[in-house]
Structures are given as structure tokens and as C-alpha cells.
N, C-alpha and C positions, 0 to 999 in steps of 0.2 A: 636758575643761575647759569651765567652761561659762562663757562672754561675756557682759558687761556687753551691751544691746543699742546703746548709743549703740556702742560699739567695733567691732563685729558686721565693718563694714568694714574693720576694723584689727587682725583677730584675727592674733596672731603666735605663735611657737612655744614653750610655756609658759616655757622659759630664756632668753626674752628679756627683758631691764628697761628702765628707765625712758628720758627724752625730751631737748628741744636748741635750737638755732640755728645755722643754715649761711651761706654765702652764698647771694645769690638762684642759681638754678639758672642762670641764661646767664652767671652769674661762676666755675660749679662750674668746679675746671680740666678742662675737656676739649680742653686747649692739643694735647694728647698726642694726639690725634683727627686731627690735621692734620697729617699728612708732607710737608714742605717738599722739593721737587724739589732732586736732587743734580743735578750733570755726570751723573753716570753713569746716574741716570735718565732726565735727557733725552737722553741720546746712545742710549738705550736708544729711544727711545719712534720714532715714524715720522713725524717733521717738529715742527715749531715752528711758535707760532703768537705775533702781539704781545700783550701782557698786554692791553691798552689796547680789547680787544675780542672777541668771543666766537671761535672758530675753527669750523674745518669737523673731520669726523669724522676727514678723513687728517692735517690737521694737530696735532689733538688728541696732547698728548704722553701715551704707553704705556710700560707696564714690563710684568713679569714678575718681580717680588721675591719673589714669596710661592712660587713651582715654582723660583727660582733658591738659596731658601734651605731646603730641606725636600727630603728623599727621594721619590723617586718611586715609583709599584709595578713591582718590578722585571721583571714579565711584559714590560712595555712602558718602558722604562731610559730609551729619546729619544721624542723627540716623532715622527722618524721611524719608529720600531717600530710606533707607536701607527698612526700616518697608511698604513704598509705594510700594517695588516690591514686585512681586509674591515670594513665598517661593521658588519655584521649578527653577528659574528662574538666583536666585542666585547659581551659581556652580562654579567649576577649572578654574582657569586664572591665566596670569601674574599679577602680585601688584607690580608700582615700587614707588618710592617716600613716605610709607607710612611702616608703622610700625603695622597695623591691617585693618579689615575691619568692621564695626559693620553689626551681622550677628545675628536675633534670634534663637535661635532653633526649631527644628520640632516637629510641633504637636504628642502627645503621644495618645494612646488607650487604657485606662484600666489598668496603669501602675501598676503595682503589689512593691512593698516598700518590700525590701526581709529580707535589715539587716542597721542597723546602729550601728559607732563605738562611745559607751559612753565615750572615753576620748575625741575625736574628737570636737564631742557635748560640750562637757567644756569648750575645750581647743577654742573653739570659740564666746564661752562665752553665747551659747542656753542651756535653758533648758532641761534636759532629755525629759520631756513631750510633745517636741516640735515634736516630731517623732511622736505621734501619730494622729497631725492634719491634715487637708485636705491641710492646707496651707503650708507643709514642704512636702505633698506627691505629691502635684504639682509642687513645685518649685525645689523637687530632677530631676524632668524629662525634664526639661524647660517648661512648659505650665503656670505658672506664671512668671510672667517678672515685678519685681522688679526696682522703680524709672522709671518706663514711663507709660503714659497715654494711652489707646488706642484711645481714644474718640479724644482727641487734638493734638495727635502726640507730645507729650510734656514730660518734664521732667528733672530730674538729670542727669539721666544715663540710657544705653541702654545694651545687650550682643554684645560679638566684640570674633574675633578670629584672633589669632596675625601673623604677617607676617613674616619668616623667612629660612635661606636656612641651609646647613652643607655639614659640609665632613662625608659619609659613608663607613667607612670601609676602609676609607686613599683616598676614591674617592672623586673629591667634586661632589654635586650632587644638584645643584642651587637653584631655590624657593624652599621650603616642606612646614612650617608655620602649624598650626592648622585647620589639616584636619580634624577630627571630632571632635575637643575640642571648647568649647563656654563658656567663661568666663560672667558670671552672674553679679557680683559687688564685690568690695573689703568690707569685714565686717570689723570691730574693735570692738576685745575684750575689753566691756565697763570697763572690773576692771584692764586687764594687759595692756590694752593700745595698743597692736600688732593689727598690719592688714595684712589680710591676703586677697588672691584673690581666690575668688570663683569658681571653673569650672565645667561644667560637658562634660565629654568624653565618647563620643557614640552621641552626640545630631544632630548629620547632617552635611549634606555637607555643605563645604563653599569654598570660590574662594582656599584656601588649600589643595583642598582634590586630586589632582593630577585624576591617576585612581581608587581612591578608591572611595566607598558608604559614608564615614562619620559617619559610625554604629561603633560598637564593637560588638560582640559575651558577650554574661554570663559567657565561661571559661576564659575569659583572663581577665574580668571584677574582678570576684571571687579572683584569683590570685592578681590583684592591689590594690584592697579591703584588704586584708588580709595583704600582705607584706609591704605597707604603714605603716600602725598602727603595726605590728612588731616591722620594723627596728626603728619607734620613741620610742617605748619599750624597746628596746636592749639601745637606746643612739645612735645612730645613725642618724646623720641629712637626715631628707626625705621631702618629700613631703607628704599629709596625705589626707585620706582619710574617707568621713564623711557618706557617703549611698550608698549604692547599689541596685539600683530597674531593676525589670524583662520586659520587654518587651512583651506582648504577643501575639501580634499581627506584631510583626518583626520577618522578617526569614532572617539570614544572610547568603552569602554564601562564605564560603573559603572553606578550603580540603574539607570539608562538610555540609550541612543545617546546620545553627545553632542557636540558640536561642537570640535575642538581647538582649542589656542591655545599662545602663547607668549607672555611676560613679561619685559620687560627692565628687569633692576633691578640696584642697586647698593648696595654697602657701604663702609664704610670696612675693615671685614676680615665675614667669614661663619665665621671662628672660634666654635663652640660652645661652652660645660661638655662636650658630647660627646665631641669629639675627645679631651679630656685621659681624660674616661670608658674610652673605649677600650683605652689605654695602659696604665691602671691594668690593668685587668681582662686583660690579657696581657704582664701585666709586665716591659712594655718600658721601663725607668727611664729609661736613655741618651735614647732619642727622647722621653720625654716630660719631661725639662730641655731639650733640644733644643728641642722646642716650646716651655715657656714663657721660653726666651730670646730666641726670636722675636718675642714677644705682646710681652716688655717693650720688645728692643731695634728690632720693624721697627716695630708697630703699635700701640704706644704712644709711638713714638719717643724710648727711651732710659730705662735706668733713674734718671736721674736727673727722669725728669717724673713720679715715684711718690710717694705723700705720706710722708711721714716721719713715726716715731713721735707720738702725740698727747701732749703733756703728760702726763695723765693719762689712760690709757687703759680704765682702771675708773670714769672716770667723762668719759665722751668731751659728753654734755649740758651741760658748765661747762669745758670745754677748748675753745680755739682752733680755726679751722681750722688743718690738720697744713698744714707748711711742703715746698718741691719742694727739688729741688738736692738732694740727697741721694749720694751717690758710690755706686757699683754695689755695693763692697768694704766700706762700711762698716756696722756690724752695732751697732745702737741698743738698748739698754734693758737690765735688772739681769739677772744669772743667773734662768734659769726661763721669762724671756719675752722673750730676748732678739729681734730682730728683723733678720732679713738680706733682704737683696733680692725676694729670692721672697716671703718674709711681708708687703714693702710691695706686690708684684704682685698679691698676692691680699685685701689692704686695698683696694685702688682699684676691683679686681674687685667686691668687697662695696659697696660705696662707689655707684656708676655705677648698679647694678642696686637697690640699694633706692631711687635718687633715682628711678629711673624707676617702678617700680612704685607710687610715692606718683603719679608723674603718671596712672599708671591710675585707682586707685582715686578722685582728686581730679575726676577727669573722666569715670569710669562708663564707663571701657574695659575689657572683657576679651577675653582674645587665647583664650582656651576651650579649649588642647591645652598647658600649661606644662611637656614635657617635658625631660629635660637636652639633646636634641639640636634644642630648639628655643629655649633662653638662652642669650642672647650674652654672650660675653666683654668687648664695648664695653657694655652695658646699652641694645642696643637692643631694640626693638621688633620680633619676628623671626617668617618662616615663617606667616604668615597661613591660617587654617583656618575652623572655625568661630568667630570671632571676633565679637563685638556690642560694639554701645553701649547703656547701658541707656537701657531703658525708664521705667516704673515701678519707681520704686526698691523694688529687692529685693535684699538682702545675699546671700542664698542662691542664687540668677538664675544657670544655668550655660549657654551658648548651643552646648553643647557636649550632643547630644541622646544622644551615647552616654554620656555623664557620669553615672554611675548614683548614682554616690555624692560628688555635687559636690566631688570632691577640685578641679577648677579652679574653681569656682562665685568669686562675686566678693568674696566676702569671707575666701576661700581663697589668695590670690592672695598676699600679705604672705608668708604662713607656707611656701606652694610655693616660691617663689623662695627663701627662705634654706632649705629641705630643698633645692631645688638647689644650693645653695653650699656647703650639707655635705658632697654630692658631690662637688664641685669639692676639696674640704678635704682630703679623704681621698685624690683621686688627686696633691695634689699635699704631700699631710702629709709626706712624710721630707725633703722640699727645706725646709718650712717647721720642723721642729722639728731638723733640723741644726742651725742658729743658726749659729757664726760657724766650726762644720765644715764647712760647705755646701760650702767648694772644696777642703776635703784629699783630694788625691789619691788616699787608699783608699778613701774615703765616694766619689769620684766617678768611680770605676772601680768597687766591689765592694758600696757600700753600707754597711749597719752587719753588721759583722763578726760580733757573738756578740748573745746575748738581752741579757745585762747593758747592753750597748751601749747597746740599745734603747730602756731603760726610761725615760732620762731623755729621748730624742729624742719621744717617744709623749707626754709629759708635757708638755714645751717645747709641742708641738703644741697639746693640747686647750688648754693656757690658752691658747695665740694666737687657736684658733677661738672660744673662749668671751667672749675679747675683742673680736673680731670680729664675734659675736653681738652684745656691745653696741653696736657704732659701728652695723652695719646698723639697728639699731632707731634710732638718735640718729638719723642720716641720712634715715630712711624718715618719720619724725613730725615734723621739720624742716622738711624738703620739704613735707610734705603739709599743716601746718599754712600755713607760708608763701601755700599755692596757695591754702587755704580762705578763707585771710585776704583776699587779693587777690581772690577771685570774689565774696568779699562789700563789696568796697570800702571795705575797712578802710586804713588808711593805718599802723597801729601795733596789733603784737601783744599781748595780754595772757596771761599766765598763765590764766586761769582762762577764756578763751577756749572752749578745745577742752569742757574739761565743759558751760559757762554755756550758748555758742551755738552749737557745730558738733554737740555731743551731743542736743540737742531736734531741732534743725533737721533732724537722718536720722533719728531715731525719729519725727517728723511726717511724713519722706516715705512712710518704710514704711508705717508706721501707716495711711495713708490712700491707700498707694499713688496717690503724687504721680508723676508724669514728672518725670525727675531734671533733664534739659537747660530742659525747658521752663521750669521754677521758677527757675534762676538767670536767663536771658535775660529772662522778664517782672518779675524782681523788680530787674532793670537799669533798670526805666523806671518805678520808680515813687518818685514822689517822696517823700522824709522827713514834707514836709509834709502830704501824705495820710494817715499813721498819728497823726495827732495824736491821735484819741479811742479807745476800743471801738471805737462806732459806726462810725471810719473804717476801723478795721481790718478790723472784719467785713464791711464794703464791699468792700475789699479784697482781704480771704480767698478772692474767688471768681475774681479773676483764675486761679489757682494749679489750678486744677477745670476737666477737661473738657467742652468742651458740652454732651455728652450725661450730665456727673453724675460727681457722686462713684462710682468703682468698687469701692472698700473694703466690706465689709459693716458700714459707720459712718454713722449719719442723717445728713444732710447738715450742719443746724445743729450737731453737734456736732464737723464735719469742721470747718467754717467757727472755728468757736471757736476750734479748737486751732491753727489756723493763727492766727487773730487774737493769741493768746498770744504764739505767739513772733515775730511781727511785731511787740508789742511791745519785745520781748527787744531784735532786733532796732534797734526806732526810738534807744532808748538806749543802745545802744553806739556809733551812728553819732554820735549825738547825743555823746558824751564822745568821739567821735574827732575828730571834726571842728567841734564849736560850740566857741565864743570866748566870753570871759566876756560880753561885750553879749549874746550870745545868749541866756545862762540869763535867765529871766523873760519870754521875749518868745515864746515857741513859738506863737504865733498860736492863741488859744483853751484850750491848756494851762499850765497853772503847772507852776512848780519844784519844791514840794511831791508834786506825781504827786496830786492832790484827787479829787475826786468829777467826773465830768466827762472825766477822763480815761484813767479805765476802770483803774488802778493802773500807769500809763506812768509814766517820770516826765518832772519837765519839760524845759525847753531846747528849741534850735531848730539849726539850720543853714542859716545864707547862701544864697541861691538859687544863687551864684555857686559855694559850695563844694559843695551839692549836684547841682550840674547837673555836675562835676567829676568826683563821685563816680559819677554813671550812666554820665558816659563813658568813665574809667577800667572801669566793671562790664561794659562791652560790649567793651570792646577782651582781653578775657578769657573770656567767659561766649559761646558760640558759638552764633549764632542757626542754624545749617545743620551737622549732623554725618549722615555716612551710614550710617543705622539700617539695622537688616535688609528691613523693610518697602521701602524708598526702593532697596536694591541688587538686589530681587527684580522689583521694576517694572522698573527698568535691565537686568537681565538677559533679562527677558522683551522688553523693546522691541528689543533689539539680535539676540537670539537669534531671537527665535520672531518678531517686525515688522520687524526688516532695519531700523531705525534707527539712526542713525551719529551724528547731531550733539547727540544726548543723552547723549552721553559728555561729547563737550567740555562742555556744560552743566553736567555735573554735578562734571568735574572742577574746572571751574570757580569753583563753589560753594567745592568741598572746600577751593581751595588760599585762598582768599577768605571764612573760614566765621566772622568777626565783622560781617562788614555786616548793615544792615538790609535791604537791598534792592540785586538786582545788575543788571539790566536797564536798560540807558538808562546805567550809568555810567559814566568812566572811569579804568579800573586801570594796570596795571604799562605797556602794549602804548603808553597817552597814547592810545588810540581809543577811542571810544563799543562798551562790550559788546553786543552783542547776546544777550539772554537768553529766556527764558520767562517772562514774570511771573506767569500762573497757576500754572504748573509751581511757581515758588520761594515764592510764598505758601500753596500747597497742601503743601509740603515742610516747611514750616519750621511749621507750625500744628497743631493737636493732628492725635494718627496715630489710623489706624481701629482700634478696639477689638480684630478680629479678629486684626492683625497684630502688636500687642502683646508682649513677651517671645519673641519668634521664635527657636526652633532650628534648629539646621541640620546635619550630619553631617561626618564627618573625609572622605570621600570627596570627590578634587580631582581 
């Protein structure tokens, strides 16, 4: 099928139709995100702490919901079997019947505490000054083991690494599960009430670890560390990341020696597409309802927080958003598509992941390994690899250098994600096209009995998925229009929006291979009233063009043009969003008519007042500092190979802070004067060197 080129970043999967309106994305319900502390989780957890202010790591309250509700791999049944075998002893195997293994992690040496992210630390509800004790510099590397006793082999809760398989790259590729990741305990933020699940990745082998070591490297560490705490700065749903400690007595080896590390990061669950993948593909039915009554009823907190049929579900672009409260038992909509619990589980599933993936492509993210065991069941942002921001815009841009045939490329991204949900469809299709047999008693012991059975259950199905297909498309073009709208400082959507200006506006980046970040941030400060004429515009045009020149094989004046065109487009749509009738006739040197003189613009103006409105709204969105590849490759170079330490916090800095104009001299969240780089951050944020342009990088971590 061949793409319109304005679409190019929005190619979707040919069965996909038409487009919408949502809530803004911080209103989508992701109420269901946030598990409110019971008694029993706090009786569970290892002290209390007062809401009314951050706590220390022991008081921080713990659970262990996710190994109290889910089978374990029966090799190792307790946590003490687990802790009874030798470290070394535990390695690579099949796991079947079980959904994790408890596994501790390996002893560290000297571990060196490099950087932690202060919003992270908040947002988990620790103290800033929890970083500097001994008790958060062990427990970042695993050498504390939190909720178990050594002495009695006893306790709450133990570390566990979870069991799960995917399709790679369109292959399926059976077990994978948590080859070096080791989940610590779920926390809950004592004042927001969230839980989140603990992990650190690099911490050892476990029965997951296929033929790798269970290590990570410092460079791909640094790289997750950073882009984590980014993209939840951008607005961006991710997974997050809370320390990063050095290894120094680990030598890893991939292309070459490398420095080890570990990573301490958090989720609200690390639930994949994979896990349910798995299940399918050894068709364990029992545990795989098992599992998705978990997803609905721990870590979406209840099926009642699921969205309920849409009015119209064939035509989801002119229907409401779907309503919650929904009862677990009750089963919506006419014979043929009817809808039971599982088919709203797997709505919301659809739902979460295509708002997120409009946040990619709206902000020139790609995560460059999209396989099913790397998409989350919450629609975060998961498993960081070769992953970039772009550069020059390029729809086809894969940063993924073993990516031969840019199946992840960035304007593949749309279409990967719902072939992952088809995935998803299939492992969990006879829950979903049961309909209101889901809980009969033979269907939930034996299944569908004979072929006949079948026919109508397989049928029920594909229209849910196919309807589903529609809402991901409504949801995905919603979102992403929403976000265009707002990075251009539009106050009110139009119809004809997406063709008029968002469709010139990425055929002029490609075209001319514009820097995608760079163009909205300098078109943040320019004023309405500078595009009055041609002549201004073409002035203009060259803000948007590298120092060193147009890099297109396009003469400059004709790059300039085409910019100037649609800076036009541009000047009058601002102009019909935000001028007031006084303003038509008054555009300072242009008329209403669009005459001669003003280069075929038309006229009108906008208030200084409401213009100046407009650029700041465009900067509180349009991000002057994101970390490109160039910028994480210096970082890793200065820390690795020049023993540099406070170029982290710099840069994290940056990351968690990336709409300012300038960070040095300010101050932030702390109420003190930052200390920063001013060279370093105007060198950061200003055109990048030619050579390091479109950077790839490999799956090797």
C-alpha cells in the first residue's frame, strides 16, 4: 500500500478507517494507573510513613501483590527454595506453568551510586536525602533484600523475575521473560496512593536469561536512565527510572569490554503483550484468564475502571467518550458483538497504547525494537534499546541499525503497535468472543466443546477486533491531532487542519530535511507579526536552516520559499484562531483582502497580548532540550572513558526540566539557584554537528 506522503508518519494498517475527538490526554482515565493503599498493603509493606511528607526507603510502604497473586515456577515453590540454592546454580531454562521465578540478585563490589532522578525520588514518595544513605546505595544494586529475613528464611516478600515469551521482529520467538531484570517489591506512594514495582536491570542471571550474562553495560544503562525521566517530562507515558550505579568490578562483554551497571527503575506493572503471548503458544487457557484477571482486577484496579461499550462502535470518531462503572458480569451490546469484561480489558489495552504511540510520533520518538515483549499492557513507553529522537525529519529514520527493513522505522510505528494488539487479540480471542458464556462453567473448565461451538465464538471475535481496530485509529488521530494542534499554538481544532497544515508542514520538513525539534521550539518565538509579507517570511525561512546550510539536495532559495509558503499557511490560521474582529484590517502593513504586498497571505493581525500568549503556551509544549543520540554518546563518553560524574546530574537536569530556555543561574523545584553549564546547554540545544545526525545504534545492552 502505498502512503499519501503527508501521512507517511501515520501509516496504519490497511483495515484501519477513519478519525475523532478525545479528552485531552491528562483527562484520558488513567484513574485505573493508581492503586490506592488497602490495610493489607500497608500491614504488608515495612513501616509507615506521614503523608504530609516524603519518607526514608524503610519507612516507604511495600507489597508484594503481583508473586501473592500468580504462580510461581514450581522448581523453586518459596522464596526460601529460591534463597536455599546457590546463586551460581540458578540459570537459563524452560519455566512452564508459572508466571515468574523468585530469583535474588548478585552480590555487588564496591558499587559506585553515579546519579539519581529527583523527580523519580518524589514521585515514589522518598525523600531527596534518601540518596545519600548506605541503605538506598545497597538496595539500588540488589545487596539489600527488602521484606525477607536471612536468618529465618522468612518474610513478606522476596525479588522474582518474570516469565514471559514475544514475537521479534514478526518472528515468534518462545520463552525470553527477565533476563537480567529482578523486581525488588511494589512501593506505594504514601500521599498519591500509586504503586509502583521496583526493578533493577543488570542484576544477574535467571532461569530468563537465554544466552546472555544478566549484566548490562554503563552505555545502554546511561541511555535508559536518561530517556526514562525525559519522555515522563515531555508527557509521555514511560516507565521511569530512579538510579543508576557503576559497577566496578564487572567487565561485560559485547562488541567490546565494557563497564557494567545497574538501573533502578519502576513501573506501575512490567506486564507485556508477551506474557499473555506465551500462554497462547502453550496453551495454558486456565493461567492465561488468570492473568488477565489480574491486569483488570490488581493493575487496573477493578473491572469496573474499564470503558464501557461506545455508543456507536462502527463509528467511534462521532461517539462520546465510553463511560466507567461498568459491572464485571454485565455483558453490553446486540448478538454478534456482544461485549463482556475481557473485550472491555482489551478496549482500554487498545485505547492507552494507541494514545501513547500518537505521543511518539507527535514528538519524533522512536523506541527502535517494537517487539510484543517489549509493549506494555499500561501503554507505556517500555525496555529502552536503540531508541532516538529524531533528527531531520525522516518518516523512514529507523535508529535501530540492525533494522534492515525498517519494520520499527518511524513512520512504522502506528501500524507495529496495532500488529502487536492483534497479538494480543488472538491470545486472548476465546475470553473475548465468548460474550456472555465467558463464565459458564464448561467454557471455563473445558472451553468450546465441539467445532460448531466455535464458529460463532471466532466470529463474535473478529468483529470485536475489527472494531477495535476502529477505536485505535479514532484514539491514535485524536491524540495526535490534539498534540499538533497545541505544538502549534492553536487554541481550536479544525477539520481540515490535519490536510491544510500539519500535512505541508512534514512534507516541508522531509523535503528539505528540516530538524524536527529544532522547527517547533524556534517557530515558538516568532512572532505573528513578522510573517506579515513574502518578504517577511523569507526573512524568516532561515531561522528553520542550519548554519552551515540547507542539507537537502534543494537550492537554498528554493528551500527558503517553501518554507515561506507555509509560514504563510501558518500566519492565517493563527490569525482566524486568535484575531478579534478589530484586528481584521489592521495586520500592520497587510490588508484583509491578502493584495499585492503581502505575498498571497491573507490579512488580519493578532494582539501582542494574545500573541505573546501564544509563544508561551508554544514553549511550555515544544521542548527546547531532548536527548538526541549525539548528546547521550558525549555523556557516555565523559562518564565512561573521562570519569565525569556531575554531567549526569546536568543532563538529567535538563531532561526533567526540557521546556526552559535556559537552566543555569535558575531556580527550580529544589527553591535554590541551579547550578549548570551554560556553554554545555546552549551548545545542547542549538543546531547538532552534521556528522552525528540520524545516529544508529545496535540491540546490544
Amino acid at each position: 500500500m502505498r502512503f499519501p506522503p503527508a501521512a507517511r508518519c501515520l501509516a496504519l494498517a490497511q483495515r484501519l478507517r477513519p478519525v475523532v475527538a478525545i479528552q485531552p490526554y491528562h483527562q484520558f482515565p488513567f484513574a485505573s494507573f493508581s492503586t490506592n493503599m488497602s490495610p493489607a498493603m500497608a500491614a504488608a509493606g515495612n513501616g509507615t510513613a506521614p503523608h504530609d511528607e516524603d519518607c526514608t526507603l524503610s519507612e516507604l510502604p511495600k507489597s508484594w501483590r503481583f508473586t501473592a497473586s500468580l504462580p510461581p515456577d514450581s522448581l523453586y515453590p518459596t522464596p526460601a527454595d529460591s534463597h536455599k540454592t546457590p546463586r551460581d546454580q540458578i540459570g537459563p531454562r524452560q519455566v512452564r506453568g508459572a508466571l515468574f521465578t523468585w530469583v535474588r540478585p548478585e552480590k555487588q563490589k564496591d558499587p559506585e551510586l553515579l546519579a539519581v532522578s529527583p523527580a523519580a525520588m518524589r514521585d515514589l514518595g522518598l525523600a531527596q536525602s534518601e540518596a545519600e544513605t548506605e541503605e538506598f546505595r545497597q538496595t539500588a544494586v540488589g545487596n539489600k533484600i527488602h521484606g525477607w529475613d536471612e536468618e529465618t528464611l522468612s518474610g513478606p516478600g522476596y525479588p522474582w523475575a518474570q516469565c514471559y515469551g514475544g514475537y521479534q521482529f514478526g518472528d515468534w520467538a518462545g520463552q525470553l521473560g527477565d533476563g537480567r531484570a529482578i523486581s525488588l517489591f511494589e512501593a506505594t506512594n504514601p500521599r498519591s496512593g500509586t504503586r509502583y514495582e521496583v526493578q533493577l536491570k543488570g542484576a544477574g542471571l535467571t532461569p530468563y536469561s537465554r544466552f546472555a550474562d544478566g549484566k548490562a553495560v554503563l552505555r545502554s544503562s546511561i541511555r535508559e536512565f536518561v530517556v526514562s525521566e525525559a519522555l515522563h517530562a515531555l508527557g509521555i507515558p514511560s516507565t521511569r527510572a530512579l538510579a543508576l550505579s557503576l559497577l566496578p568490578h564487572s567487565r561485560v562483554r559485547r562488541e567490546t569490554i565494557e563497564p557494567g551497571a545497574i538501573v533502578v527503575r519502576f513501573a506501575q506493572s512490567w506486564l507485556r503483550f508477551g506474557t499473555f503471548d506465551l500462554l497462547r503458544a502453550r496453551g495454558d487457557r486456565k493461567l492465561l484468564r488468570r492473568l488477565a484477571t489480574y491486569v483488570a482486577e490488581d493493575v487496573y484496579g477493578g473491572w469496573d475502571k474499564l470503558p464501557a461499550r461506545l455508543d456507536d462502535p462502527t463509528k467511534p470518531d462521532d461517539t462520546p467518550e465510553p463511560a466507567r462503572g461498568v459491572p464485571a458480569d454485565e455483558v453490553q451490546g446486540p448478538p454478534g458483538s456482544e461485549e463482556n469484561r475481557f473485550a472491555r480489558l482489551y478496549r482500554e489495552i487498545v485505547r492507552r497504547n494507541a494514545a501513547t504511540v500518537a505521543h511518539w510520533q507527535a514528538y519524533g520518538f522512536m523506541n527502535g525494537v517494537l517487539n510484543t515483549d517489549n509493549t506494555s499492557i499500561l501503554g507505556l513507553s517500555i525496555d529502552f534499546g536503540p531508541f532516538a529522537f529524531m533528527d531531520n525529519f525522516d518518516p523512514a529514520y529507523t535508529p535501530n541499525h540492525d533494522d534492515h527493513f525498517l519494520r520499527y522505522s518511524y513512520r512504522n510505528q502506528p501500524t507495529i503497535i496495532w500488529w502487536n494488539l492483534v497479538r494480543l487479540a488472538e491470545a486472548l480471542g476465546e475470553l473475548l468472543g465468548a460474550g456472555a458464556g465467558v463464565d459458564d462453567p464448561i467454557f471455563v473448565e473445558k472451553g468450546v466443546p465441539t467445532e460448531a461451538d466455535a464458529e460463532p465464538l471466532i466470529s463474535r471475535a473478529e468483529t470485536l477486533i475489527g472494531l477495535a481496530a476502529d477505536e485505535y485509529k479514532s484514539v491514535f488521530m485524536a491524540t495526535y491531532k490534539r498534540l499538533m494542534t497545541s505544538r502549534l499554538g492553536l487554541r481550536t481544532q479544525r477539520p481540515t487542519d490535519f490536510d491544510a497544515l500539519f500535512t505541508p508542514l512534514l512534507d516541508t520538513l522531509e523535503a528539505l530535511e528540516l530538524d524536527y525539534h529544532l522547527f517547533f521550539r524556534r517557530l515558538s518565538a516568532i512572532p505573528i507579526s513578522s510573517l506579515a509579507t513574502d518578504a517577511d517570511r523569507l526573512e524568516r525561512a532561515a531561522t528553520f536552516f542550519y548554519a552551515d546550510g540547507i542539507s537537502a539536495p534543494v537550492p537554498e532559495p528554493e528551500g527558503r520559499q517553501r518554507v515561506a509558503d507555509w509560514l504563510a499557511l501558518y500566519r492565517d490560521r493563527v490569525v482566524s484562531d486568535r484575531g478579534t474582529l478589530a484586528d481584521w484590517g489592521s495586520s500592520g502593513g497587510s490588508n484583509s483582502s491578502g493584495s499585492e504586498g503581502d505575498g498571497g497571505s491573507g490579512g488580519g493581525a493578532v494582539s501582542e497580548a494574545s500573541d505573546a500568549e501564544r509563544m508561551a503556551a508554544m514553549k511550555r509544549v515544544n521542548p527546547n532540550f531532548v536527548p538526541r543520540g549525539w548528546i547521550l554518546d558525549e555523556l557516555i563518553r565523559r562518564v565512561e572513558k573521562d570519569g565525569e560524574r556531575d554531567v549526569l546530574r546536568r543532563v538529567m537536569h535538563m531532561a526533567l526540566h526540557p521546556f526552559e530556555d535556559s537552566w543555569d543561574g535558575r531556580t527550580f523545584d529544589e527553591g535554590t539557584a541551579y547550578k549548570g553549564d551554560r556553554e554545555e546547554e546552549v551548545r545542547w540545544t542549538s543546531d547538532m554537528p552534521r556528522k552525528d545526525r540520524a545516529m544508529q545504534c545496535s540491540c546490544s545492552s
